[in-house]
C-alpha positions as a printed Julia matrix, in Angstrom:
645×3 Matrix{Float64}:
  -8.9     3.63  -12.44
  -9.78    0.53  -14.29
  -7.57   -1.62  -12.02
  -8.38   -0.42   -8.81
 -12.16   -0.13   -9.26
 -12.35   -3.61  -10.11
 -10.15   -4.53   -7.04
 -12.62   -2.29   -4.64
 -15.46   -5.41   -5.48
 -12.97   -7.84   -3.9
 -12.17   -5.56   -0.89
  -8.64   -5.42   -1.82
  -7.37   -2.4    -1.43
  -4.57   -1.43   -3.59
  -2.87    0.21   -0.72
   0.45   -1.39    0.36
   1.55   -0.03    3.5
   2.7    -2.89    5.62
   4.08   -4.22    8.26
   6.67   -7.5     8.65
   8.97   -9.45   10.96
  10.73   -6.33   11.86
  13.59   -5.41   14.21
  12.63   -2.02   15.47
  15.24    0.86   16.03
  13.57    2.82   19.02
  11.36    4.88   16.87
   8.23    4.19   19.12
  10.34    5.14   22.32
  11.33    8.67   20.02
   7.6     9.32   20.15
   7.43    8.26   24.09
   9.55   10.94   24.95
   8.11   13.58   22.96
   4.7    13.58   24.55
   5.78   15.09   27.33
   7.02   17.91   25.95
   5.39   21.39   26.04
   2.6    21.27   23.02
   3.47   23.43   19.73
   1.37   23.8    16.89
   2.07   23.78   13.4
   0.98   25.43   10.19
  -1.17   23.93    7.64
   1.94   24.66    5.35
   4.35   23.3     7.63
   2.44   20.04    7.29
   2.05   19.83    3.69
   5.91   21.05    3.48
   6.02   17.38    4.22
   7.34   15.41    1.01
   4.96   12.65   -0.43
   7.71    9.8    -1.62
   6.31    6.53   -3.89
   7.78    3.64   -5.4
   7.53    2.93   -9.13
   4.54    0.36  -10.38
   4.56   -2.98   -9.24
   5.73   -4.77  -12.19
   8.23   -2.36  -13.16
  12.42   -2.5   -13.67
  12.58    0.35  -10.32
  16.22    0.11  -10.23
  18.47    1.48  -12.61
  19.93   -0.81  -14.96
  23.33   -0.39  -13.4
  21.75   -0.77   -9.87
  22.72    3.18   -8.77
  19.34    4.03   -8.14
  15.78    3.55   -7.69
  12.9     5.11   -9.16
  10.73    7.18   -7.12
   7.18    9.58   -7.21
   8.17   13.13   -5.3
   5.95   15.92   -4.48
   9.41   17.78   -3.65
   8.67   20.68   -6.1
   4.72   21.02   -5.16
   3.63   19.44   -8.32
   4.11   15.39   -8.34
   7.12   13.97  -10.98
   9.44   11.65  -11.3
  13.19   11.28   -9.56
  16.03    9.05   -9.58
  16.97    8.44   -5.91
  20.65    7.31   -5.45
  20.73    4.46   -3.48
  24.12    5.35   -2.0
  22.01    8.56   -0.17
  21.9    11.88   -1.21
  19.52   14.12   -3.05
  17.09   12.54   -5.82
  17.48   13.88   -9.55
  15.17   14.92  -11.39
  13.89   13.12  -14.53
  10.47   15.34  -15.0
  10.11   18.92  -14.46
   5.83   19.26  -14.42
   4.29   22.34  -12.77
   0.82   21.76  -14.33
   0.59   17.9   -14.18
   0.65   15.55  -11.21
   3.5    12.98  -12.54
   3.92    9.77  -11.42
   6.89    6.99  -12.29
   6.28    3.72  -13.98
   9.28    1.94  -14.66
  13.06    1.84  -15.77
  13.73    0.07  -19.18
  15.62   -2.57  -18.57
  18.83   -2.22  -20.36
  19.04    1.29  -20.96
  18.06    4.34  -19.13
  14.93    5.73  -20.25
  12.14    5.94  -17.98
   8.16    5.21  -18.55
   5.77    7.66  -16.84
   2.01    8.98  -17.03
   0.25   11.99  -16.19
  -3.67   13.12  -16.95
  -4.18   17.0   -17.52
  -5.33   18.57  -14.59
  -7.0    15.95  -12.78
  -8.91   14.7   -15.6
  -7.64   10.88  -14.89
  -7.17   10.53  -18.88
  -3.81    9.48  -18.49
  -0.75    8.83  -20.89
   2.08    6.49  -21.01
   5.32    8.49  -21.86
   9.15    7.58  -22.79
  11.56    9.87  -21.08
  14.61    9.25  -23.16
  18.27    9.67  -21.98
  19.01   12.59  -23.93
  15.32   13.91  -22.17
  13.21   13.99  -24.92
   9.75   12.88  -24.04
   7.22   10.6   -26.79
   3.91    9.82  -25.65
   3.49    6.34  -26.65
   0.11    6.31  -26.36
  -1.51    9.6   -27.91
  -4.95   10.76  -28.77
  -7.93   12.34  -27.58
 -10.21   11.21  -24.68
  -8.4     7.98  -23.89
  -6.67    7.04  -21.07
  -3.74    4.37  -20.62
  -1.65    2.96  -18.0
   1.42    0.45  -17.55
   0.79   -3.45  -17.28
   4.19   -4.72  -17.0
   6.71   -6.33  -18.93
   7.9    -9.72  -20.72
  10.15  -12.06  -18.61
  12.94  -11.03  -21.36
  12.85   -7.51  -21.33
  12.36   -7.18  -25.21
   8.33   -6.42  -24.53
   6.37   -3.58  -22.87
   3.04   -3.91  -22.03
   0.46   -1.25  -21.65
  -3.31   -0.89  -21.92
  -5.79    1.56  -23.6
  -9.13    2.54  -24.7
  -8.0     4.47  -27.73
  -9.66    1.89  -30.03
 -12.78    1.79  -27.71
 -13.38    4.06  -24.76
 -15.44    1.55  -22.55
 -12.71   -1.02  -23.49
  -9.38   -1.16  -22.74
  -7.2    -3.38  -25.33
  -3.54   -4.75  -24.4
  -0.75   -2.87  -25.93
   2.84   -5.03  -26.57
   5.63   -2.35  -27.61
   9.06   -3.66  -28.75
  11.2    -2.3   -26.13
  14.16   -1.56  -28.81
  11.87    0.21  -31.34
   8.86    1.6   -29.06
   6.96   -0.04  -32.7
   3.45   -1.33  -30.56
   0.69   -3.85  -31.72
  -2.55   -4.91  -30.17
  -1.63   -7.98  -28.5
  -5.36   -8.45  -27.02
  -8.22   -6.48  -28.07
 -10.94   -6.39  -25.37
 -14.19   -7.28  -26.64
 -15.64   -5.64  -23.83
 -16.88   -5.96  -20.21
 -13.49   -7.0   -19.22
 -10.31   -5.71  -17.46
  -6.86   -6.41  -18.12
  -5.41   -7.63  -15.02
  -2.16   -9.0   -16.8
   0.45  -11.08  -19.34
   2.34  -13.89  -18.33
   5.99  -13.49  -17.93
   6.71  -15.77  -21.26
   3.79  -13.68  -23.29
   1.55  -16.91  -23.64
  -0.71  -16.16  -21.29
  -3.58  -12.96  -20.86
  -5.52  -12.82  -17.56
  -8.62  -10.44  -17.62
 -11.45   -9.49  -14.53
 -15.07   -9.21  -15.34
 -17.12   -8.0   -12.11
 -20.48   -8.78  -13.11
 -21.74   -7.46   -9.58
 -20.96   -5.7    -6.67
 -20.48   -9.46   -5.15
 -19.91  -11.3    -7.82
 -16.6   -11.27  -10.6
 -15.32  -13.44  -12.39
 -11.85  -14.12  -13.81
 -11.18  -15.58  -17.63
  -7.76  -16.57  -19.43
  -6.96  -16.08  -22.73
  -4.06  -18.6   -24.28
  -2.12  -15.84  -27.11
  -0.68  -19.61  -28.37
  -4.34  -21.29  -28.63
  -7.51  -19.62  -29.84
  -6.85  -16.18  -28.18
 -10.66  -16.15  -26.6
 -11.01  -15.5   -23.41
 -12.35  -19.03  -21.25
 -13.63  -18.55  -18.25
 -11.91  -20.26  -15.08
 -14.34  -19.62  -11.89
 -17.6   -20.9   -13.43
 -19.62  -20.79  -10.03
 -23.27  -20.03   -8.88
 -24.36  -17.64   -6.38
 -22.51  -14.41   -5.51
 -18.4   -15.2    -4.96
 -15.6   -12.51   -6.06
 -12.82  -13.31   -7.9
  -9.64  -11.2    -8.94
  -6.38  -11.97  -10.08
  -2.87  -11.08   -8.32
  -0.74  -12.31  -11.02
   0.81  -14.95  -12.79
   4.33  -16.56  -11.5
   7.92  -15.27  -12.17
   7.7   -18.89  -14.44
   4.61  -18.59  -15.76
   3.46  -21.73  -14.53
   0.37  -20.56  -12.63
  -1.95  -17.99  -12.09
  -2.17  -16.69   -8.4
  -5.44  -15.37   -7.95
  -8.1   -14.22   -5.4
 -11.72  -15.63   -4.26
 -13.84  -15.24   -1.23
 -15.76  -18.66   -2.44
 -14.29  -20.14    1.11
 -15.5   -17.71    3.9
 -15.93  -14.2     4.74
 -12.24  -13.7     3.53
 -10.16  -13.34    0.47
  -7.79  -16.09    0.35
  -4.61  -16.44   -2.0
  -5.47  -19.73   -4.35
  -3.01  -20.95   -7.03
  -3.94  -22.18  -10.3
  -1.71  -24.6   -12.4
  -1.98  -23.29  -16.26
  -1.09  -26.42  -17.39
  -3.47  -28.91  -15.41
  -6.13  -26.66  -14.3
  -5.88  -27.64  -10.97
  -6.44  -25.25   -7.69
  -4.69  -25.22   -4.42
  -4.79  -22.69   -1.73
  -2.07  -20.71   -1.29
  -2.41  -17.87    1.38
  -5.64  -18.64    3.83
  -6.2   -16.35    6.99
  -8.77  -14.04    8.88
  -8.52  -10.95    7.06
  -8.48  -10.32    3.19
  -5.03  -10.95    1.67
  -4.38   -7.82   -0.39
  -1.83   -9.08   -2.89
   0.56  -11.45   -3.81
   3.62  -10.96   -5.31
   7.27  -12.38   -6.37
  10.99  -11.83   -7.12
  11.84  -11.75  -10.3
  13.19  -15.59   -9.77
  10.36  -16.14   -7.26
  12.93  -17.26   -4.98
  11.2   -14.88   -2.57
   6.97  -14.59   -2.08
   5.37  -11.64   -0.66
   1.95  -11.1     0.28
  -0.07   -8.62    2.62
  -3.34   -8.96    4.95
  -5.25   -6.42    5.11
  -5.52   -6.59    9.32
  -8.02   -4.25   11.32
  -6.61   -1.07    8.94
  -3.3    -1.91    8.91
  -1.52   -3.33    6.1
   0.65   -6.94    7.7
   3.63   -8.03    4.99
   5.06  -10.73    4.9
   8.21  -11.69    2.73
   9.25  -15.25    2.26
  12.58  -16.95    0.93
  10.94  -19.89   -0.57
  14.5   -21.46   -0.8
  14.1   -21.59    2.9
  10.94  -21.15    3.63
  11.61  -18.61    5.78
  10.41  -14.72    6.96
  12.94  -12.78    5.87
  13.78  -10.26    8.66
  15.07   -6.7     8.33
  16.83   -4.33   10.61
  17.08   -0.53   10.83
  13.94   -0.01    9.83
  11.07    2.24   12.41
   8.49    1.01   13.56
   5.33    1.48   10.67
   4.09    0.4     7.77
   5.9    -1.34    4.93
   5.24   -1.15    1.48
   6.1    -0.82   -2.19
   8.64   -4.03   -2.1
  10.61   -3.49   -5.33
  13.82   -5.87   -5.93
  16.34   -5.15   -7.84
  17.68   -7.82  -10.95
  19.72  -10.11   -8.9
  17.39  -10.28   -6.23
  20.76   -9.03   -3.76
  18.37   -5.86   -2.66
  14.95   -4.25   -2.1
  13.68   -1.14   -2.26
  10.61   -0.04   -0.34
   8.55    2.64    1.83
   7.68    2.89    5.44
   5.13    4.59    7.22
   3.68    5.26   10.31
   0.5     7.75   11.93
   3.2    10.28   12.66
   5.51    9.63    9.84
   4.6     9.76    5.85
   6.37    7.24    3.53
  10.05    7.52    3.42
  12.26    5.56    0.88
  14.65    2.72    2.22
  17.09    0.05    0.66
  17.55   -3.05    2.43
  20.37   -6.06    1.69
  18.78   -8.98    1.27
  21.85  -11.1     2.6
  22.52   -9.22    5.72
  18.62   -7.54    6.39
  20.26   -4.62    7.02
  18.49   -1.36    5.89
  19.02    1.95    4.92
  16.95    5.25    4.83
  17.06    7.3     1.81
  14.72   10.05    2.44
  13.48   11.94    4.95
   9.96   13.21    4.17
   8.48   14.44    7.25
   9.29   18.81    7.57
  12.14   18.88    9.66
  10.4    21.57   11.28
   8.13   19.47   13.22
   8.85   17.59   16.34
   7.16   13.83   15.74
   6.89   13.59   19.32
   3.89   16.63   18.99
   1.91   14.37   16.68
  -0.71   11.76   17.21
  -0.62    7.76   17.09
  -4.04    6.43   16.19
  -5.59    3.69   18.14
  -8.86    0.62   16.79
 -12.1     1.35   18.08
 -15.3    -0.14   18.04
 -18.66    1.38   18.77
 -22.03    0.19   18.25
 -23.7     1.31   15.59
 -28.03    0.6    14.45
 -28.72   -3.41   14.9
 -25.81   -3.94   17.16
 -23.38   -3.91   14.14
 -20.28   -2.6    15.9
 -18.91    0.02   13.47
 -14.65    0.13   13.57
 -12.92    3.25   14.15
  -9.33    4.62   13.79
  -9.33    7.25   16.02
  -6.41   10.23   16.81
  -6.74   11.8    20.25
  -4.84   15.03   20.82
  -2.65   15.32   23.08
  -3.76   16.76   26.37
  -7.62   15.78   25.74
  -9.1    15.27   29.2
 -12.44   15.28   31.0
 -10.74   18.41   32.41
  -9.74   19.82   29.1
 -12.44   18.42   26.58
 -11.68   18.68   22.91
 -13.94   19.28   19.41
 -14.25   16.33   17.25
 -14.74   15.49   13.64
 -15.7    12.0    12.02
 -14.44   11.47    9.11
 -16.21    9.39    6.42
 -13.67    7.77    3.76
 -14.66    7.21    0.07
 -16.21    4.66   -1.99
 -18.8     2.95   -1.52
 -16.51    0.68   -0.06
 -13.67    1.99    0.4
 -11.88    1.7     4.24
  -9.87    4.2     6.62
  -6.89    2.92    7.27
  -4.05    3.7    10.02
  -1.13    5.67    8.53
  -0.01    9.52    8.03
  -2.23   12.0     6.66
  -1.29   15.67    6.88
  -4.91   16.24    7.03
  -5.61   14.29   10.3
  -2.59   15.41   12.04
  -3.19   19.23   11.37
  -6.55   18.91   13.03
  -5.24   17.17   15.81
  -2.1    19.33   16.3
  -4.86   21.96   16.68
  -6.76   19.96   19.07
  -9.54   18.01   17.2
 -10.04   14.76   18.19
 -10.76   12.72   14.7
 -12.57    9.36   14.27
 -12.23    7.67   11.02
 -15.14    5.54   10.9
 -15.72    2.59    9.04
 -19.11    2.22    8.21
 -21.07   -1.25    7.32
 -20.43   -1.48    3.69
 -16.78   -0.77    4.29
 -14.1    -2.84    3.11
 -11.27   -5.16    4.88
 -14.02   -6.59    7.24
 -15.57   -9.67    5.34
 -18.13   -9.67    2.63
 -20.78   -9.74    4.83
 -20.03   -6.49    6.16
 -18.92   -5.06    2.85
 -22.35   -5.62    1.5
 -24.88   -4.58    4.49
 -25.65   -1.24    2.36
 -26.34   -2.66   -1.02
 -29.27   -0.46   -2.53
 -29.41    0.82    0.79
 -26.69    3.35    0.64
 -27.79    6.94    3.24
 -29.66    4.26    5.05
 -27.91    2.56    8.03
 -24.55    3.52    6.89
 -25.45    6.93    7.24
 -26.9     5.78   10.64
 -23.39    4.45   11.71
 -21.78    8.05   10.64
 -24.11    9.84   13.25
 -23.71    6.77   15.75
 -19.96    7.53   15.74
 -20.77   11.17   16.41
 -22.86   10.26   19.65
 -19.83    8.04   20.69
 -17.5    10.65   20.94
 -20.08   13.54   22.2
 -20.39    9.92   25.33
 -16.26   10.51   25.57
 -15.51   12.56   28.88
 -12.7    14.18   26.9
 -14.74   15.29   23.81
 -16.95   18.85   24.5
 -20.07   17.14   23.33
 -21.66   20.37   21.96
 -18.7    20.28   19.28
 -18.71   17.7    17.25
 -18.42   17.74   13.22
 -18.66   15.96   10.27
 -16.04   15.31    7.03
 -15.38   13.72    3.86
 -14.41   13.65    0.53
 -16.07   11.45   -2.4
 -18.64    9.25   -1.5
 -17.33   10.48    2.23
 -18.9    14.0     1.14
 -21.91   12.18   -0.25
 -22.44   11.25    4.06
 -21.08   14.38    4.97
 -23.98   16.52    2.78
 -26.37   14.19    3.53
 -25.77   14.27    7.38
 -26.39   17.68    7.09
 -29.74   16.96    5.17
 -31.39   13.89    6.41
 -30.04   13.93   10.29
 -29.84   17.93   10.69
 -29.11   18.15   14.1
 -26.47   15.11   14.67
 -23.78   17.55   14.03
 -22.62   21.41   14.57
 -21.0    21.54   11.35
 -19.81   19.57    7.92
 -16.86   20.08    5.52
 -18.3    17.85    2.2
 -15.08   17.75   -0.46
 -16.29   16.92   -4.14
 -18.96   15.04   -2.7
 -21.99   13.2    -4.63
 -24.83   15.25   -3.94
 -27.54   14.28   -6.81
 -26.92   10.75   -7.26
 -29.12   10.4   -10.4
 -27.29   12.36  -12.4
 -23.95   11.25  -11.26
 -25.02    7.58  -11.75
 -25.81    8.92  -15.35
 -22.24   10.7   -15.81
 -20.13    7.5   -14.82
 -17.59    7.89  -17.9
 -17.53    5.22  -20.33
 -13.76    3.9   -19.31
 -15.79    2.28  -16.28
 -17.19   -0.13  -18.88
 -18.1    -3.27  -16.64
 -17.09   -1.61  -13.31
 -20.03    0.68  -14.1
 -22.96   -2.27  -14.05
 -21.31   -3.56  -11.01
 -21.53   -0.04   -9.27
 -25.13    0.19  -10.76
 -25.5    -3.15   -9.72
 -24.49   -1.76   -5.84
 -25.82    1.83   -5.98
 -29.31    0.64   -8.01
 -29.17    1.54  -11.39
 -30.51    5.42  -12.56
 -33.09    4.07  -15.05
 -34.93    2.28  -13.12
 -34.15    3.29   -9.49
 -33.76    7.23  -10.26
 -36.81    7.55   -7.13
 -34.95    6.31   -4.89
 -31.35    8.16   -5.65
 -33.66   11.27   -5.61
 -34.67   10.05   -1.77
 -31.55    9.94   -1.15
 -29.76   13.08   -2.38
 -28.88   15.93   -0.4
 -29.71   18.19   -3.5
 -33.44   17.69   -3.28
 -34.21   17.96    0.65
 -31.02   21.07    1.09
 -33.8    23.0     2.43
 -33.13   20.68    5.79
 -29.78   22.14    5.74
 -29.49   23.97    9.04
 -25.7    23.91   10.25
 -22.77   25.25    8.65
 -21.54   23.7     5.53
 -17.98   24.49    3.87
 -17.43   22.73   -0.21
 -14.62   22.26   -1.76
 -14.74   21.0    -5.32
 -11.63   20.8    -8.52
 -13.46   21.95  -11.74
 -12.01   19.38  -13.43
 -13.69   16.12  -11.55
 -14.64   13.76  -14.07
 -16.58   11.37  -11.09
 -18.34   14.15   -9.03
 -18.57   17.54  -11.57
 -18.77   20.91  -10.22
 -22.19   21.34  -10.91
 -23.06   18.87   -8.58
 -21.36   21.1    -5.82
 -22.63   24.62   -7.38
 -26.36   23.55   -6.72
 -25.86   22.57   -3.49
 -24.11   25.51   -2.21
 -27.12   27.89   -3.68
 -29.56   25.69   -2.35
 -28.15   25.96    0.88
 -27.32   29.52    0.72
 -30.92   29.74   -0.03
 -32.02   28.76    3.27
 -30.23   31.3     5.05
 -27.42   28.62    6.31
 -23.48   29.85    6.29
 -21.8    28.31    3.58
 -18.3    28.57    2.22
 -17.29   27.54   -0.91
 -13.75   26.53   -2.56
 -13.27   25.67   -6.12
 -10.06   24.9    -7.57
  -9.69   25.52  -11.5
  -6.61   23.09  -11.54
  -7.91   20.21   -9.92
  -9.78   17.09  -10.33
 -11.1    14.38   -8.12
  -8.27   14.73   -5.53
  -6.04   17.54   -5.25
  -2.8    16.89   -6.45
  -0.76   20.74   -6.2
   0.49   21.14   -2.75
  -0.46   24.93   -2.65
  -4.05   23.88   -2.94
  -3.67   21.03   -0.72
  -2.58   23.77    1.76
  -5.64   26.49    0.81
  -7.84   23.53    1.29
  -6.14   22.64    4.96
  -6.49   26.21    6.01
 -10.22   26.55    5.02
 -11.18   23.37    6.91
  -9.21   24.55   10.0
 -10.6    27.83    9.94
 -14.18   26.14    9.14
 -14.1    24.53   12.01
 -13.0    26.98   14.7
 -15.67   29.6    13.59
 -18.41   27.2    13.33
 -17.76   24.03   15.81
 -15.08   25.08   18.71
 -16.65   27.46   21.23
């Protein structure tokens, strides 16, 4: 959490779907010819019998020493673990066997084949770093109660593992180096607080940590493991400008970092470690996401983050050249892992109407092959639903983006229900790609607009910070703005219209419902923030310095506790007049169940329908596909009692 809540200040998302100079093999034209076809609709199970595939941790050894396969993430058996996908083809094996735990891959060893992995209990994001040996004997490497851990990386040689923790000190996570031969760890950095760990140098000289000091301002600070082993800061600057850190290069020569100090943008700059000096690296008109390398650095990739798609781009610095690959569908490319000689690449692809499926590509020839096929077999992709940008205006004149998914057949003839959807955050962004979610509801004919609401990421600074202190203000405003655009649609029944989210998104969703009672006919909230003083007070202590920048974005509870009151559906859920349905994991360490319990009696209290869904084996997310499914099936059948006519 650590990582990527630092990385939401910056507006990088650490989403890598992309796409890149790609030679398409007629999947668009597969789509094309499906539309025509006679519409069928699908179960919410049939949907989420779709396979969830990942890649392994950037960072990471993903191939097998002995190149045979590459490590993958599977939802296969309804519980997330950890697989070793042949890269010849064929089915992936097996390498955990959770039913209880969401488990996610880390990384090969390098010479041998034991595998790293991590996995909280039950949602609880208090993960643990664990050795899978080859015999399959698990040791967790980093045990104890109440702290959580994750993977950093590994030395240039192999011989070193890197991890982080806040065992020693739960609002600080130290560096962990762990002799790869006799798992025998030592602090290599011990935080003294405020920072994050973004990374070690490929030769273990060099430690780069983040410190976001506000929601618009972070800084980034080195520390030299051969020198004084203090962290110095490098971006001494004045006024608000973010900085983050991508990385350090395969030679450990520079630091490769991020800063929107030049424009609304964050640009790619370089920094030499030996001189100090700065040049830019990667400069365009959307945020660069990452940057990352080979393990020579013979090739360079980095990613835009372009009007809510993800745009790669690889480059053989030998020749300075795109590399270009063929076989691949049209979508979304992400998760670039390389095997040790730098002959191959492993990655995902994904699309609106297709989840992320595993290929292999040869680097000499570009030629690419697909190793898994994730989407149910039992469902035509020609019945689902490409997404297209919108743009509608929301309070000001700020025009709000949109990714919107019309069903097929909408007309002014045959108008459809709609939902917005509100994504998390604060400042987080809805991006194109495939959800099982979206595409149930429009299978079933909802139209759904995921809007983008000022204070959104992936749009420039100055939009990312329009609702600072101000949040259920105007970018509340833009949430019932995007309702009135679609009720304006000819193809949207106007008297239908509802409202979603989860997270902060449930935050708008509830307080929709309270503040604007009458912008919608109905609102799903999932584990949303409905008494913002208290949750502002619950904020674990692993956010450390993330917290004071979210206080520093949100207002902080002891001294602006008035206005989060103002603000919070709890207190004014006697405005409450439409259907609401809730659906909450007991074991949500951001937004606890209490914070849903109230709101449903307070609601109930008025009189107002409510259903209500808890899920005992859950946390902030739901991870188990069976209650992915329950949840799917309560939404759908929320909606067609209380919205579609």
């Amino acid at each position: 959490m650590h990582r990527a809540a630092a990385v939401s200040i910056l507006a990088l998302l650490a989403a890598m779907p992309a796409s890149v100079a790609l030679a398409q093999d007629g999947h668009a034209g597969h789509h094309a010819d499906h539309q025509a076809a006679a519409h069928q609709t699908y179960s919410a199970a049939q949907f989420f019998q779709t396979t969830s595939f990942g890649m392994a941790s950037p960072g990471a050894y993903a191939f097998s020493p002995d190149g045979a396969h590459v490590l993958i993430n599977s939802d296969a058996s309804g519980v997330f673990n950890v697989y070793a996908q042949p890269i010849a083809g064929g089915e992936p094996v097996a390498l955990t066997q959770s039913s209880d735990n969401a488990t996610f891959a880390a990384s090969y060893f390098p010479n041998d084949g034991r595998v790293l992995f991590t996995h909280d209990q039950g949602g609880d994001e208090l993960d643990h770093v664990y050795v899978r040996n080859e015999d399959g004997t698990v040791v967790d490497l980093t045990p104890g109660e109440g702290l959580k851990a994750d993977f950093l990386g590994w030395s240039a040689d192999g011989q070193t593992l890197y991890l982080t923790s806040n065992g020693r000190n739960a609002e600080a996570f130290d560096i962990l180096a762990f002799d790869t031969a006799t798992l025998q760890g030592r602090v290599l950095f011990e935080n003294p607080g405020d920072y994050f760990p973004s990374g070690v140098s490929p030769d273990g000289r060099w430690v780069v940590i983040d410190k976001p000091n506000t929601s618009a301002d972070s800084d980034i600070y080195l520390v030299d493991l051969q020198g004084s082993g203090t962290p110095e800061l490098i971006t001494a600057h004045e006024g608000d400008i973010a900085y983050g850190s991508y990385g350090f290069t395969p030679d450990s020569a520079a630091l490769i970092f991020a800063t929107n100090e030049h424009g609304e943008w964050n640009q790619a700059w370089r920094r030499d470690l030996a001189t100090g000096a700065v040049s830019p690296l990667i400069q365009a008109d959307w945020d660069v996401m990452y940057v990352s390398y080979s393990p020579s650095g013979r090739y360079q990739i980095h990613a835009l983050n372009a009007d809510a798609s993800t745009d790669v781009t690889i480059t053989d610095t030998t020749t300075g050249q795109a590399v270009s690959l063929t076989g691949v569908p049209a979508g979304d490319l992400g998760g670039i892992r390389f095997n040790d000689d730098e002959s191959a690449i492993a990655f995902s692809v994904a699309s609106d109407t297709s989840p992320n499926d595993i290929f292999v590509a040869d680097l000499a020839t570009g030629q690419a092959q697909r190793l898994t096929h994730a989407l149910n077999p039992e469902i035509d992709e020609g019945q689902l639903v490409e997404a297209t940008i919108v743009r509608y205006a929301g309070e000001g004149g700020v025009m709000i983006p949109g990714v919107l998914y019309r069903p097929h057949g909408a007309s002014a003839e045959t108008p459809v229900p709609a939902v917005v959807f509100v994504h998390g955050g604060p400042g987080g962004q809805s991006r194109r790609g495939y959800s099982a979610m979206v595409q149930h509801l429009v299978n079933h004919g909802y139209a759904v607009l995921l809007a983008n609401n000022r204070g959104s990421s992936g749009y420039g600074k100055t939009f990312f910070h329009m609702d600072d202190r101000a949040h259920g203000e105007a970018d509340l405003r833009d949430i019932v703005a995007g309702g009135r655009w679609l009720r304006d649609q000819d193809w949207v029944a106007d008297d239908q219209v509802a409202v979603m989210g989860g997270s902060y998104g449930g935050y708008m969703t509830a307080a929709a419902l309270a503040f604007h009672p009458e912008a919608f006919e109905a609102g799903i909230n999932i584990f949303g923030v409905t008494n913002w003083v208290r949750t502002l007070e619950s904020i674990p202590a692993w956010w450390g310095a993330q917290r004071d920048a979210l206080f520093d974005e949100m207002g902080d509870p002891a001294t602006d506790a008035e206005r989060h009151r103002a603000i919070s559906p709890l207190f004014h859920a006697g405005n409450i007049v439409r259907p609401m349905l809730v659906v909450q994991g007991a074991n949500d360490p951001r937004v606890l169940q209490i914070e849903s319990d109230e709101l449903v009696a307070a609601v109930r209290a008025n009189g107002t329908p409510v259903e209500y869904v808890v899920f005992p084996d859950e946390g902030h997310g739901f991870q188990r596909r069976e209650n992915r499914i329950t949840a799917q099936e309560a939404y759908l059948e929320f909606l067609n009692q209380y919205v579609r006519d």
